[in-house]
PQR file with spaces between the fields and no chain letter, atoms N, CA, C, O and H, PARSE charges and radii, in Angstrom:
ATOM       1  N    UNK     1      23.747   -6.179   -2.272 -0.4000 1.5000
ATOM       2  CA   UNK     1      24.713   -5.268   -1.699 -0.0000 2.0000
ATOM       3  C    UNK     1      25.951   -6.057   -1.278  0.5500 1.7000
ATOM       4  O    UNK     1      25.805   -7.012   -0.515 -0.5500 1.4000
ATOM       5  N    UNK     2      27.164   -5.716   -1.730 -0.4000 1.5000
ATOM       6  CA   UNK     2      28.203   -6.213   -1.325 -0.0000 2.0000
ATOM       7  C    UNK     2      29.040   -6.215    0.272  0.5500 1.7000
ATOM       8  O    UNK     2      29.753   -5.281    0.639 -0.5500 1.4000
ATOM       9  H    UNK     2      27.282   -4.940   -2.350  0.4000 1.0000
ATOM      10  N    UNK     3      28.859   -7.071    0.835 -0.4000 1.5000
ATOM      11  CA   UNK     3      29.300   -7.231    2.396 -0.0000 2.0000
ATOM      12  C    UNK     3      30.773   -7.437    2.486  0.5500 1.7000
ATOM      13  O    UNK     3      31.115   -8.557    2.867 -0.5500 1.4000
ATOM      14  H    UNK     3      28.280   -7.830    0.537  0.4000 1.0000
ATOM      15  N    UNK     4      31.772   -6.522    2.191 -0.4000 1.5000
ATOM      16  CA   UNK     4      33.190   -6.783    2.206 -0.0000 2.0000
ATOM      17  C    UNK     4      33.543   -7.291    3.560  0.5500 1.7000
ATOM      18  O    UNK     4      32.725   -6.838    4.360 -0.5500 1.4000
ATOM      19  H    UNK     4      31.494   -5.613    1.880  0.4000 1.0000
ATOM      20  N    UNK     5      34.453   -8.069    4.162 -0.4000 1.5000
ATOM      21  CA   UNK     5      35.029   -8.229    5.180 -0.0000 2.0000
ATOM      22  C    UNK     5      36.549   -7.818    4.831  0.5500 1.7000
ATOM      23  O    UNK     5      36.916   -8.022    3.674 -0.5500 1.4000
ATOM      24  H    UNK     5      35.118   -8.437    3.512  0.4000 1.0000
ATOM      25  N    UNK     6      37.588   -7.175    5.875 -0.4000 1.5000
ATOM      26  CA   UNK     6      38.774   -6.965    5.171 -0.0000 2.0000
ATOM      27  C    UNK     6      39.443   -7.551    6.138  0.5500 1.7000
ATOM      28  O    UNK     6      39.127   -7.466    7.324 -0.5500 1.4000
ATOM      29  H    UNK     6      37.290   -7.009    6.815  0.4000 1.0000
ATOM      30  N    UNK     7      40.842   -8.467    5.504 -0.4000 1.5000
ATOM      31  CA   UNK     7      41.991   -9.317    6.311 -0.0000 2.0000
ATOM      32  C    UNK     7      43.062   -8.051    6.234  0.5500 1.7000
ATOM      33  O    UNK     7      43.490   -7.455    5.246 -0.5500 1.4000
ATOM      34  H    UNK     7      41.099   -8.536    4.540  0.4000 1.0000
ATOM      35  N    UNK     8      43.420   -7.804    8.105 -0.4000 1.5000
ATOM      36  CA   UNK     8      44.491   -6.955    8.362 -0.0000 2.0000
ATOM      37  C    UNK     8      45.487   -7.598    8.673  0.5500 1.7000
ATOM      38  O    UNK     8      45.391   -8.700    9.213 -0.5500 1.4000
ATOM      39  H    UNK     8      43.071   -8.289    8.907  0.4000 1.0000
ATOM      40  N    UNK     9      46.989   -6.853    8.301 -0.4000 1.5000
ATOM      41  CA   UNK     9      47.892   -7.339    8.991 -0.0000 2.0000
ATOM      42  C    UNK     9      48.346   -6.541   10.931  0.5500 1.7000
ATOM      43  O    UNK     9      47.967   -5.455   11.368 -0.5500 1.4000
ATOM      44  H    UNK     9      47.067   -5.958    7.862  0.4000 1.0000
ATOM      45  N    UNK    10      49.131   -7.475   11.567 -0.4000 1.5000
ATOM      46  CA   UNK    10      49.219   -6.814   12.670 -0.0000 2.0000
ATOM      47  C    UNK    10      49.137   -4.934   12.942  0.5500 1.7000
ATOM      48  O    UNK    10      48.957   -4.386   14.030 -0.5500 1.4000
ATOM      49  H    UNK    10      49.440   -8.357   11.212  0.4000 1.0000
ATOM      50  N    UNK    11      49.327   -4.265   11.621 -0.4000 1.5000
ATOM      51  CA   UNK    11      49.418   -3.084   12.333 -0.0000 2.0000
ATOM      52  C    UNK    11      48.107   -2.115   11.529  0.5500 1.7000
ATOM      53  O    UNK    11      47.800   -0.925   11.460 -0.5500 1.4000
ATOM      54  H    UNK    11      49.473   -4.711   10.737  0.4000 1.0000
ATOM      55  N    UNK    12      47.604   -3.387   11.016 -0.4000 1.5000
ATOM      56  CA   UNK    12      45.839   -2.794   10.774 -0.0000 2.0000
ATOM      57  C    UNK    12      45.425   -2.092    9.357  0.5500 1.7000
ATOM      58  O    UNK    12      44.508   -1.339    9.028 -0.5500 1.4000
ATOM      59  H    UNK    12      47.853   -4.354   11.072  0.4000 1.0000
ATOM      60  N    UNK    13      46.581   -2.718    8.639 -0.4000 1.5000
ATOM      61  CA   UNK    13      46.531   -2.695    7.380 -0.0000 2.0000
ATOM      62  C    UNK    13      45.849   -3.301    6.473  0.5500 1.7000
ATOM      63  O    UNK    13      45.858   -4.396    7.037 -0.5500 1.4000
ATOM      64  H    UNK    13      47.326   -3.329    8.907  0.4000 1.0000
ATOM      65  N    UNK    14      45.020   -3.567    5.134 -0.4000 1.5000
ATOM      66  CA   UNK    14      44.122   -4.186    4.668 -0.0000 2.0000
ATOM      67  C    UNK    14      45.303   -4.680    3.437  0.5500 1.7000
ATOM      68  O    UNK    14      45.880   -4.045    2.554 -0.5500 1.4000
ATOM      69  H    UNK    14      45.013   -2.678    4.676  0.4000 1.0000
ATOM      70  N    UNK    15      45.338   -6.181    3.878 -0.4000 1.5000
ATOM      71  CA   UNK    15      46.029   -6.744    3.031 -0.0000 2.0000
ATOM      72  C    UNK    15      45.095   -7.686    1.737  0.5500 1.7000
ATOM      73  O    UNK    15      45.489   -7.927    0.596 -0.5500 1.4000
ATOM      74  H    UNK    15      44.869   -6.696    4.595  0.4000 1.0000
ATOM      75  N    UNK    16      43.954   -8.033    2.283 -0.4000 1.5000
ATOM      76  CA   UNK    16      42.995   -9.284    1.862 -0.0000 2.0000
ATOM      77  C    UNK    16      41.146   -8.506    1.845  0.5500 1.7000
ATOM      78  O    UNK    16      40.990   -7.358    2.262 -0.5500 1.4000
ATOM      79  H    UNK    16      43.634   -7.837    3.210  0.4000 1.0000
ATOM      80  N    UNK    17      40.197   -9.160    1.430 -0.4000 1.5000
ATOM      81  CA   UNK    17      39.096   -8.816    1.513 -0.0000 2.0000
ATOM      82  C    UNK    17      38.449  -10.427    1.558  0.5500 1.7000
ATOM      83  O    UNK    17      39.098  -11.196    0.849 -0.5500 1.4000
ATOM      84  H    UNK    17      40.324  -10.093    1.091  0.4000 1.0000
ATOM      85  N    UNK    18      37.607  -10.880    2.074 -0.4000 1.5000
ATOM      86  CA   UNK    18      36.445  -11.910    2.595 -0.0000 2.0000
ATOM      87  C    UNK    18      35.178  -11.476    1.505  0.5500 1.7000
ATOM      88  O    UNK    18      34.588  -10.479    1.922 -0.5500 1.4000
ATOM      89  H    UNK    18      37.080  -10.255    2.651  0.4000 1.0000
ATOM      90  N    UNK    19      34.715  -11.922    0.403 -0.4000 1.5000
ATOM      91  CA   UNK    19      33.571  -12.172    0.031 -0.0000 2.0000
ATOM      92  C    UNK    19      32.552  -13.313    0.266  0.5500 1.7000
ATOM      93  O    UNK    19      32.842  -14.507    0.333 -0.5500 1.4000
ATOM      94  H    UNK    19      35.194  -12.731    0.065  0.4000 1.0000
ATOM      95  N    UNK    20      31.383  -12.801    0.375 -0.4000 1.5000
ATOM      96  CA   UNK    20      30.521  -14.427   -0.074 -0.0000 2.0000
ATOM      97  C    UNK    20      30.851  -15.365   -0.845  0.5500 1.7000
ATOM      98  O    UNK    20      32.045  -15.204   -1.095 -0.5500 1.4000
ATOM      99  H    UNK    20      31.148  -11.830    0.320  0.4000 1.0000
ATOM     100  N    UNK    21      30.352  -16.508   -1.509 -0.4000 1.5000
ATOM     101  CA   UNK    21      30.691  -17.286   -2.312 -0.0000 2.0000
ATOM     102  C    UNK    21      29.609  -16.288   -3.451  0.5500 1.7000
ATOM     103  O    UNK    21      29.909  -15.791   -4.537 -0.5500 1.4000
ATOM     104  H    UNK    21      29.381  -16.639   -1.306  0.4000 1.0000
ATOM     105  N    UNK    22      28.936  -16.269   -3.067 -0.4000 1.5000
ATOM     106  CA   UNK    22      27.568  -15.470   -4.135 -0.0000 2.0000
ATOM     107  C    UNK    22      28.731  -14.172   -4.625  0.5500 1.7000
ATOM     108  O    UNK    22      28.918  -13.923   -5.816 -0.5500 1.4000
ATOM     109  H    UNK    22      28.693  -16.672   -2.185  0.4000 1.0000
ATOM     110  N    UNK    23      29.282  -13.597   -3.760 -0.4000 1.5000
ATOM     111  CA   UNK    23      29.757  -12.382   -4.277 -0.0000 2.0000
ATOM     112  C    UNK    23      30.312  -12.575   -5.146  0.5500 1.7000
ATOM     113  O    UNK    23      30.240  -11.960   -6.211 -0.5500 1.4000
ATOM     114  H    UNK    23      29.129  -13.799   -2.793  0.4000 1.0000
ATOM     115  N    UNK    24      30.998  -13.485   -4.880 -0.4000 1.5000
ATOM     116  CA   UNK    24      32.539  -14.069   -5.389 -0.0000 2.0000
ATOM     117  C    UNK    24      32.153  -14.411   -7.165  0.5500 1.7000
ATOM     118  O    UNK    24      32.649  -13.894   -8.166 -0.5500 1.4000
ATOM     119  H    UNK    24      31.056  -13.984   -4.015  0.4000 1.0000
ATOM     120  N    UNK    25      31.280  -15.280   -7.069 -0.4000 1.5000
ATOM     121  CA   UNK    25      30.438  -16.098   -8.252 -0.0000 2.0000
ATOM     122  C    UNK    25      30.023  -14.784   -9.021  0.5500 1.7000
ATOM     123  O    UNK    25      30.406  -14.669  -10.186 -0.5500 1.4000
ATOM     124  H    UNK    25      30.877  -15.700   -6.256  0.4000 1.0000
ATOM     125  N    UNK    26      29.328  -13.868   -8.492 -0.4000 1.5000
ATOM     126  CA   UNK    26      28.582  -12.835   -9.698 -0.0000 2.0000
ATOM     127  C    UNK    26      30.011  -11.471   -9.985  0.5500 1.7000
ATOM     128  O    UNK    26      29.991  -10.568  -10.821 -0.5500 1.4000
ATOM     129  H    UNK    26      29.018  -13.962   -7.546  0.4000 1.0000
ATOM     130  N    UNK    27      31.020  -11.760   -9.049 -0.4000 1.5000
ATOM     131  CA   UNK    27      32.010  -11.108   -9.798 -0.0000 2.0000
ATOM     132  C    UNK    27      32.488  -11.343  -10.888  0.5500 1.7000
ATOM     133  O    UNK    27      32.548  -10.586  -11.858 -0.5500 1.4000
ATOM     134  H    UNK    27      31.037  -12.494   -8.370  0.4000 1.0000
ATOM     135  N    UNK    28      33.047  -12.974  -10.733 -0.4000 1.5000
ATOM     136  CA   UNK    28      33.627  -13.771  -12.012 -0.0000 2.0000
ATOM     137  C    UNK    28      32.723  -14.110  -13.656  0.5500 1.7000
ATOM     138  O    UNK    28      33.003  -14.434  -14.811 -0.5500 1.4000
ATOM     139  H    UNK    28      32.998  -13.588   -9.946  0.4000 1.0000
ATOM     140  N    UNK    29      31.128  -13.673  -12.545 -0.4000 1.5000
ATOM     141  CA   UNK    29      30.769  -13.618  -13.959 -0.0000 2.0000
ATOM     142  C    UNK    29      30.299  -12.304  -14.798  0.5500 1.7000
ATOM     143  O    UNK    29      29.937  -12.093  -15.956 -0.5500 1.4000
ATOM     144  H    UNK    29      30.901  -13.410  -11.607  0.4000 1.0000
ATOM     145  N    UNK    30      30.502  -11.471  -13.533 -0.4000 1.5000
ATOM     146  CA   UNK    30      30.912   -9.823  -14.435 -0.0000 2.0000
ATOM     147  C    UNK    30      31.923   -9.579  -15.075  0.5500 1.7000
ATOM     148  O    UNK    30      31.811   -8.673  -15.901 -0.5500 1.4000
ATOM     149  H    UNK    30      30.796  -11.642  -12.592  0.4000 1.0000
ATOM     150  N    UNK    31      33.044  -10.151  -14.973 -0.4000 1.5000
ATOM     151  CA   UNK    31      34.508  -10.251  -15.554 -0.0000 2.0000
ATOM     152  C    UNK    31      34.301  -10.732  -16.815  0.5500 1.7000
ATOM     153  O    UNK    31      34.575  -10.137  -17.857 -0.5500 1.4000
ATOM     154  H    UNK    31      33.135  -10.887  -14.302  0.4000 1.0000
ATOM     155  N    UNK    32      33.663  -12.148  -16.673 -0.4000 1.5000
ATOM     156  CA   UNK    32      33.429  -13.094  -17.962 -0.0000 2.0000
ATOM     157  C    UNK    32      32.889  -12.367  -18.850  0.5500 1.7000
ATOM     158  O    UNK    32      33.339  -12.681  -19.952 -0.5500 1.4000
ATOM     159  H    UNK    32      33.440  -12.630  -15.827  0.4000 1.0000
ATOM     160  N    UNK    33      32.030  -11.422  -18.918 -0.4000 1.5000
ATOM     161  CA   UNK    33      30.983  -10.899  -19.483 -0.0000 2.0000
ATOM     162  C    UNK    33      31.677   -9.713  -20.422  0.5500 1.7000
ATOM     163  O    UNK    33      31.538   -9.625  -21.642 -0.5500 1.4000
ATOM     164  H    UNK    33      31.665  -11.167  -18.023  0.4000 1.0000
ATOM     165  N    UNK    34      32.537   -8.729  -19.488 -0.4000 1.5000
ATOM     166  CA   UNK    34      33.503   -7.556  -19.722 -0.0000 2.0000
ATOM     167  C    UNK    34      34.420   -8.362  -20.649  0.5500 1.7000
ATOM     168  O    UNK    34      34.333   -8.059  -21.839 -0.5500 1.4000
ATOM     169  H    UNK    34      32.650   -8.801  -18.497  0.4000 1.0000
ATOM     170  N    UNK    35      35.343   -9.401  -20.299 -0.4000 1.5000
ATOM     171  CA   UNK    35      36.138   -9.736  -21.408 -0.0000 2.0000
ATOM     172  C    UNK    35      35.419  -10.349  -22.648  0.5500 1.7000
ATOM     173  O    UNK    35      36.018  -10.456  -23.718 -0.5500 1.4000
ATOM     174  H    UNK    35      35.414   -9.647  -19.333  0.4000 1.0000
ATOM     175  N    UNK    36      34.333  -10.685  -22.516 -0.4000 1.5000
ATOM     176  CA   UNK    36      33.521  -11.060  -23.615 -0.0000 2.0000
ATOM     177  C    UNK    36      32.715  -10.080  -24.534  0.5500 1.7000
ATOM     178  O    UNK    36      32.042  -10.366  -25.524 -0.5500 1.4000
ATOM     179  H    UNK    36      33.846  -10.598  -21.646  0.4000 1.0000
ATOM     180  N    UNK    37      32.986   -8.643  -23.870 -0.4000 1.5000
ATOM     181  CA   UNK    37      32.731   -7.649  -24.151 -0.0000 2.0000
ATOM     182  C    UNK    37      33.796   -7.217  -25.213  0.5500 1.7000
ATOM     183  O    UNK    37      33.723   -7.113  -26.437 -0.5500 1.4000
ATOM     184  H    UNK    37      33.533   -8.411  -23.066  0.4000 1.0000
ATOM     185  N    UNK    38      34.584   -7.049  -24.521 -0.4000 1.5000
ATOM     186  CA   UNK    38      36.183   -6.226  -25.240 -0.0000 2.0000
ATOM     187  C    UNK    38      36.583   -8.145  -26.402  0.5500 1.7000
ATOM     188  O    UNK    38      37.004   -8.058  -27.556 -0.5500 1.4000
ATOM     189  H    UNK    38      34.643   -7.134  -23.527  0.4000 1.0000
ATOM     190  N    UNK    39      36.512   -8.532  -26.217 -0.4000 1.5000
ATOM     191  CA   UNK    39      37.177   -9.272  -27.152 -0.0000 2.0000
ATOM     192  C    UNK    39      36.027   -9.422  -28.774  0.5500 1.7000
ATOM     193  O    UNK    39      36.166   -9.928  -29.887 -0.5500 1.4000
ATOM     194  H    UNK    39      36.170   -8.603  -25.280  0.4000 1.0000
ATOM     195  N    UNK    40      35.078   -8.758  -28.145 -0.4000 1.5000
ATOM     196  CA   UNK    40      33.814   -8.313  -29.594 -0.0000 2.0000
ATOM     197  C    UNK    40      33.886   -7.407  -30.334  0.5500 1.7000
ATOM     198  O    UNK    40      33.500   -7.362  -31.502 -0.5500 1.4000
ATOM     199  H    UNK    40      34.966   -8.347  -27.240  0.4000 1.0000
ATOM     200  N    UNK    41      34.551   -6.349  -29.516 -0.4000 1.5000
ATOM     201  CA   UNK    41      34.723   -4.592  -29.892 -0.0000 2.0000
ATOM     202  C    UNK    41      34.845   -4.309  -31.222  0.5500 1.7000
ATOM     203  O    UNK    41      34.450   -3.316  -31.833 -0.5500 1.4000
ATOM     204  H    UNK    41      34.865   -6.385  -28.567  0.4000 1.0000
ATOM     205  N    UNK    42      35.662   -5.655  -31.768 -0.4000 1.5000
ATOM     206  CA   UNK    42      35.336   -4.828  -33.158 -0.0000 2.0000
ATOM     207  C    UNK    42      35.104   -5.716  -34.120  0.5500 1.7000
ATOM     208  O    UNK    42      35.874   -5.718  -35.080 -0.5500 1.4000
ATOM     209  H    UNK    42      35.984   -6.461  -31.272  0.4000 1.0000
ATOM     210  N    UNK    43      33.999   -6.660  -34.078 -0.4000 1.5000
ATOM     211  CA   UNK    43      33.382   -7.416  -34.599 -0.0000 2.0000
ATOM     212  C    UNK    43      32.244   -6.075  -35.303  0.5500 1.7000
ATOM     213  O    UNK    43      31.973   -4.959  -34.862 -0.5500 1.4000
ATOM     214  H    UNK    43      33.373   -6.658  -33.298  0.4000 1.0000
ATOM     215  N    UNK    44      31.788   -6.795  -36.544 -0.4000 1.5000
ATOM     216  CA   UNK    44      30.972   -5.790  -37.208 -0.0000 2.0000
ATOM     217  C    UNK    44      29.641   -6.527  -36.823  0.5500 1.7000
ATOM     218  O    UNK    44      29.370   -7.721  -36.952 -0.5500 1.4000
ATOM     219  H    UNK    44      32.007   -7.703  -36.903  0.4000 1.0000
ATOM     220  N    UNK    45      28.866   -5.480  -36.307 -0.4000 1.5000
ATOM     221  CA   UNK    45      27.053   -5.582  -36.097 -0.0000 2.0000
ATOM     222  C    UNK    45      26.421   -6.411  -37.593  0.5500 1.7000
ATOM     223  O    UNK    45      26.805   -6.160  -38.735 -0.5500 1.4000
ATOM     224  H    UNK    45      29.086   -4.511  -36.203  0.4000 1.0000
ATOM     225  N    UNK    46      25.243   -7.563  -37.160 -0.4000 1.5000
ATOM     226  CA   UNK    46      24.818   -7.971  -37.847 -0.0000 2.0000
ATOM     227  C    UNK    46      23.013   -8.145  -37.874  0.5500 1.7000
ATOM     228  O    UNK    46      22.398   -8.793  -37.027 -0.5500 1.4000
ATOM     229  H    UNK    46      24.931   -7.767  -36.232  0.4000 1.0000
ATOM     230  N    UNK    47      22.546   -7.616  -38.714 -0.4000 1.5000
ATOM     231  CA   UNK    47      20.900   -7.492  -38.442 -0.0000 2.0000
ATOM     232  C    UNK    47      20.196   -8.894  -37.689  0.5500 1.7000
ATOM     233  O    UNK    47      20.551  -10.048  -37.446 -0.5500 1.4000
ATOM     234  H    UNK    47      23.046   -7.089  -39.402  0.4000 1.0000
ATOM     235  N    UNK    48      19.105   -8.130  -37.504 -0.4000 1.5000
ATOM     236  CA   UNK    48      18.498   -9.543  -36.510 -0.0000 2.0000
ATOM     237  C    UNK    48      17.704  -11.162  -37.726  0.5500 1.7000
ATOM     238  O    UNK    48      17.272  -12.306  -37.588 -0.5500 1.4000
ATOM     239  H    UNK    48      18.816   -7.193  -37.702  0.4000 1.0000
ATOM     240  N    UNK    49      18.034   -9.863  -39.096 -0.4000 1.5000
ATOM     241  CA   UNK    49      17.368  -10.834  -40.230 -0.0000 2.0000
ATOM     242  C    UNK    49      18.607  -11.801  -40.442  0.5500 1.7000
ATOM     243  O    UNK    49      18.427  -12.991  -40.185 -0.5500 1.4000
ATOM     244  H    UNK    49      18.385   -8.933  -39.208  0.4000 1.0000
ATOM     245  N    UNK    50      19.524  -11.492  -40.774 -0.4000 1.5000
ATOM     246  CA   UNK    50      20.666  -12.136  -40.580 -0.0000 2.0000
ATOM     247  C    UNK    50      21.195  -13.548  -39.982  0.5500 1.7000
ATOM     248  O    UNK    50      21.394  -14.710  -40.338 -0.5500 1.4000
ATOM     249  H    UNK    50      19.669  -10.525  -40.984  0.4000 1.0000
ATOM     250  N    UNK    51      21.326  -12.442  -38.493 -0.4000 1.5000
ATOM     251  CA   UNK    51      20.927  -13.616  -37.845 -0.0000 2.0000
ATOM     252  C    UNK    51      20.606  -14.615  -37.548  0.5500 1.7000
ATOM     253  O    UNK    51      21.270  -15.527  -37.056 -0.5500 1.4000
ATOM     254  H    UNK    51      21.165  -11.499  -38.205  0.4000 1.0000
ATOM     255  N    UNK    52      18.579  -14.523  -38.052 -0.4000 1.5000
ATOM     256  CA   UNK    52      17.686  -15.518  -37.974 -0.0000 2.0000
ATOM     257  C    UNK    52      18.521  -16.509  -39.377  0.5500 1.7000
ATOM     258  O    UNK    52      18.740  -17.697  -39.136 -0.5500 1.4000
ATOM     259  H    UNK    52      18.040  -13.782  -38.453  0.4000 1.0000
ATOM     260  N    UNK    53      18.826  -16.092  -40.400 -0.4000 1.5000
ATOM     261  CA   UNK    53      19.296  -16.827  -41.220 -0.0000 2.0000
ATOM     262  C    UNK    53      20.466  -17.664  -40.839  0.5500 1.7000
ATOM     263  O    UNK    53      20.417  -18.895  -40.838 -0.5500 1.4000
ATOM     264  H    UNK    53      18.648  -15.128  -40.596  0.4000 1.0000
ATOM     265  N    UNK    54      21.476  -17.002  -40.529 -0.4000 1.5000
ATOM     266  CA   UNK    54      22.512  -18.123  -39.765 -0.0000 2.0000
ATOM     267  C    UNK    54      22.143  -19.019  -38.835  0.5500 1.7000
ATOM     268  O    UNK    54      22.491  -20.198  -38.764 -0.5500 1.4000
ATOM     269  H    UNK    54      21.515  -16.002  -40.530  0.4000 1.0000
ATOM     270  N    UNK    55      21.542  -18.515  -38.240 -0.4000 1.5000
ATOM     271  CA   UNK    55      20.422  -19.704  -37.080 -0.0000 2.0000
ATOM     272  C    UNK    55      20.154  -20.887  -37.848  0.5500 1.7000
ATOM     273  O    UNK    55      20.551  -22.042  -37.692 -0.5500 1.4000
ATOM     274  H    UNK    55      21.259  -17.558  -38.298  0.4000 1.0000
ATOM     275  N    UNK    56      19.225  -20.249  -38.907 -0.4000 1.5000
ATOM     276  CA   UNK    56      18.018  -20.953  -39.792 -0.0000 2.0000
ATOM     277  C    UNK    56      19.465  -22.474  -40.116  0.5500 1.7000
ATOM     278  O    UNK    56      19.468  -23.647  -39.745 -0.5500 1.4000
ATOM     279  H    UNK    56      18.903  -19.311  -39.033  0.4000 1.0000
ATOM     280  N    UNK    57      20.500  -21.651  -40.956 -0.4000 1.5000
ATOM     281  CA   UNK    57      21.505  -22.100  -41.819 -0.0000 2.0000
ATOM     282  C    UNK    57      21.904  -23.319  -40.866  0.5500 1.7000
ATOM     283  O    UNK    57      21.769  -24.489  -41.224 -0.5500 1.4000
ATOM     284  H    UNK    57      20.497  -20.697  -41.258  0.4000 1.0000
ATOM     285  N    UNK    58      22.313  -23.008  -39.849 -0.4000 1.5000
ATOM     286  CA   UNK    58      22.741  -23.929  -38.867 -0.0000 2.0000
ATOM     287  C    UNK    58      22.091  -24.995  -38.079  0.5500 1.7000
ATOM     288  O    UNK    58      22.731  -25.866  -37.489 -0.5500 1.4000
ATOM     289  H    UNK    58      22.422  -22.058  -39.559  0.4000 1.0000
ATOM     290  N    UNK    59      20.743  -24.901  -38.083 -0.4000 1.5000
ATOM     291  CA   UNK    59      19.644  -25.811  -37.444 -0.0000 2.0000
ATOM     292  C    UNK    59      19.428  -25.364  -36.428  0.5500 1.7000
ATOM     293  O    UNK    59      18.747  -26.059  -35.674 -0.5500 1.4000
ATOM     294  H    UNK    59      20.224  -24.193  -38.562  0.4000 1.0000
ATOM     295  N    UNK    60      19.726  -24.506  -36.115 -0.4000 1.5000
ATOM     296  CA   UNK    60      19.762  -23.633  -34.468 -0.0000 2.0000
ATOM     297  C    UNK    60      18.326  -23.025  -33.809  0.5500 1.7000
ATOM     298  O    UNK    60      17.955  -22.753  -32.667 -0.5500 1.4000
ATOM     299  H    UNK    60      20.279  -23.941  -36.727  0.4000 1.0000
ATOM     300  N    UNK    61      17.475  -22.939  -35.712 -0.4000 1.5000
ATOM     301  CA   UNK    61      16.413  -21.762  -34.849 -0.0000 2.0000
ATOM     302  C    UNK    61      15.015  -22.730  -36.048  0.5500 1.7000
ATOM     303  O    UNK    61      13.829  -22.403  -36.000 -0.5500 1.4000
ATOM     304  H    UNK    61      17.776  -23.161  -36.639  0.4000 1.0000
Protein backbone atom coordinates (compact mmCIF):
# COMPACT_ATOMS: atom_id res chain seq x y z
CA UNK A 1 0.00 0.00 0.00
CA UNK A 2 1.32 3.26 -0.92
CA UNK A 3 2.08 5.72 2.15
CA UNK A 4 2.13 9.21 0.36
CA UNK A 5 3.48 12.00 2.52
CA UNK A 6 2.69 15.49 0.83
CA UNK A 7 5.29 18.72 0.92
CA UNK A 8 3.05 22.00 1.43
CA UNK A 9 3.78 25.32 0.70
CA UNK A 10 3.04 28.08 3.42
CA UNK A 11 -0.58 28.38 2.49
CA UNK A 12 -1.14 24.51 2.47
CA UNK A 13 -0.80 23.74 -0.89
CA UNK A 14 0.66 20.33 -2.16
CA UNK A 15 3.58 21.21 -4.04
CA UNK A 16 5.84 17.79 -3.51
CA UNK A 17 4.94 14.14 -2.34
CA UNK A 18 7.55 11.97 0.15
CA UNK A 19 7.72 8.28 -0.98
CA UNK A 20 9.58 5.31 0.48
CA UNK A 21 12.66 4.34 -1.20
CA UNK A 22 10.67 0.88 -1.87
CA UNK A 23 7.91 3.02 -3.32
CA UNK A 24 10.03 4.97 -5.19
CA UNK A 25 12.07 1.74 -6.65
CA UNK A 26 8.78 -0.32 -7.69
CA UNK A 27 7.50 2.88 -9.40
CA UNK A 28 10.56 3.25 -11.67
CA UNK A 29 10.26 -0.14 -12.30
CA UNK A 30 6.58 0.05 -13.34
CA UNK A 31 7.56 2.83 -15.73
CA UNK A 32 10.49 0.66 -17.07
CA UNK A 33 8.18 -2.04 -17.78
CA UNK A 34 5.21 0.38 -19.49
CA UNK A 35 7.86 1.93 -21.76
CA UNK A 36 9.08 -1.45 -22.51
CA UNK A 37 5.67 -2.15 -23.18
CA UNK A 38 4.80 0.63 -25.75
CA UNK A 39 8.13 0.53 -27.44
CA UNK A 40 7.02 -3.46 -28.44
CA UNK A 41 3.49 -2.50 -29.61
CA UNK A 42 4.14 -3.31 -32.78
CA UNK A 43 6.61 -5.86 -32.93
CA UNK A 44 4.98 -9.01 -34.56
CA UNK A 45 4.17 -12.10 -32.01
CA UNK A 46 6.44 -15.02 -32.36
CA UNK A 47 5.55 -18.79 -31.40
CA UNK A 48 7.07 -20.31 -28.39
CA UNK A 49 8.60 -22.97 -31.12
CA UNK A 50 10.32 -20.21 -32.56
CA UNK A 51 11.53 -18.94 -29.98
CA UNK A 52 13.02 -22.07 -28.52
CA UNK A 53 14.85 -22.04 -31.91
CA UNK A 54 16.37 -18.61 -31.70
CA UNK A 55 17.40 -19.51 -28.20
CA UNK A 56 18.62 -22.90 -29.51
CA UNK A 57 20.39 -20.65 -32.57
CA UNK A 58 22.04 -18.44 -30.13
CA UNK A 59 23.37 -20.79 -27.33
CA UNK A 60 20.92 -19.30 -25.00
CA UNK A 61 18.71 -22.37 -24.28
Amino acid sequence: MVREQYVVDSKGRKTGVLLSLEQYKKLLEDLHDLAMVAERRDEQPITLEELEHRLKKDGLL
